[in-house]
N, C-alpha and C positions, 0 to 999 in steps of 0.2 A: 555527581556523575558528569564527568566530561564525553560529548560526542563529536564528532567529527563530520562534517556533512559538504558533500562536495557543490559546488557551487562555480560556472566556468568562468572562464576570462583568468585562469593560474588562483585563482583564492580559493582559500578554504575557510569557514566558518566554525568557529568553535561555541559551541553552545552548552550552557552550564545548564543543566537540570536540576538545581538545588531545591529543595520546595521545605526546608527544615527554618531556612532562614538564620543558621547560628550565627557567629562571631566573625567565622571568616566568609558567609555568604556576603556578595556587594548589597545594597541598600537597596537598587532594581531590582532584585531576585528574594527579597524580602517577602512581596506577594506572590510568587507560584511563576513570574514571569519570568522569562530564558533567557539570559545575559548572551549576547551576541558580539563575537570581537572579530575582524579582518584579520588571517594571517598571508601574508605572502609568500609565496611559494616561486622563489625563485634561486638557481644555485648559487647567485653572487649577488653581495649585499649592492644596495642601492650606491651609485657613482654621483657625486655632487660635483657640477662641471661649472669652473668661472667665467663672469661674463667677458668677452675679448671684446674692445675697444681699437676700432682701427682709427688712426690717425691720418688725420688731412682729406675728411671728407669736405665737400664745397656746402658750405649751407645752403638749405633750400628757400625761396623764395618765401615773401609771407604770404599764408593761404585768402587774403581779401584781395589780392593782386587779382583785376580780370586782365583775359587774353586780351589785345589789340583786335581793332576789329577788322574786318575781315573785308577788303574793297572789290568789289567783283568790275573787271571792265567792261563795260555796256556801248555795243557799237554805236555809231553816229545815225541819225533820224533823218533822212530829206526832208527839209522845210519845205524849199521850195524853186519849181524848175520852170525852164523855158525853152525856146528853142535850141540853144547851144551850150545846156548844162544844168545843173542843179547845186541848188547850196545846200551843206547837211546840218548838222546842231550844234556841231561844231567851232561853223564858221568858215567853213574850206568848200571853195569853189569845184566841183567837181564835172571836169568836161565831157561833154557828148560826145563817143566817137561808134558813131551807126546807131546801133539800138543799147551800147554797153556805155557804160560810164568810167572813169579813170580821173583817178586823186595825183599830184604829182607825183604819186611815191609806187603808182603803177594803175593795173586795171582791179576794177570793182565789183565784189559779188553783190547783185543787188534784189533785194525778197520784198517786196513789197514797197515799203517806206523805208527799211533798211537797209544801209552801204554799209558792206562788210568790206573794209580797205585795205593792202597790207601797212605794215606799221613804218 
């Protein structure tokens, strides 16, 4: 005896109840067990699509490649000053003018030990 047993996701399960075990029962249903088969339930057989192959991709790098690293720039340090200027870490004289300091290339923010100079 064939049943029919619904089951979702479009499948249906066909399950043999043979329990005689004869000639044409499978060799699973031999003991009393229910031969269980997937049918697909779909209106249009299955579509086998070939693989496409685009040409003139750039190869990719090899994956042990690391990145370059990464240089962050770090303003200049006052070493050390006197009455008419300060020298920074650099090596650049930077002159006193009142209470602000100025690099030749203009005037300087200056936080502490740090000259923040333009470039």
């Amino acid at each position: 005896m064939l049943l029919l047993r619904a089951a979702g996701f479009g499948f249906l399960w066909l399950v043999s109840l043979s329990s005689a075990g004869g000639a044409d029962a499978p060799a699973s249903a031999a003991g009393g067990a229910p031969v269980v088969q997937p049918v697909l339930r779909s209106p249009y057989p299955p579509v086998s699509v070939p693989l496409i192959v685009v040409p003139g991709n750039p190869p990719l790098p090899p994956a042990g490649t690391p990145p370059p690293p990464v240089t962050i720039a770090r303003p200049p340090v006052l070493t050390q000053c006197d009455a008419t200027g300060c020298w920074d870490s650099n090596g650049m004289r930077l002159n006193r003018i009142g209470a602000d300091l100025a690099s030749p290339r203009g005037p300087c923010n200056v936080q502490g030990n740090i000259a923040s100079c333009p470039p």
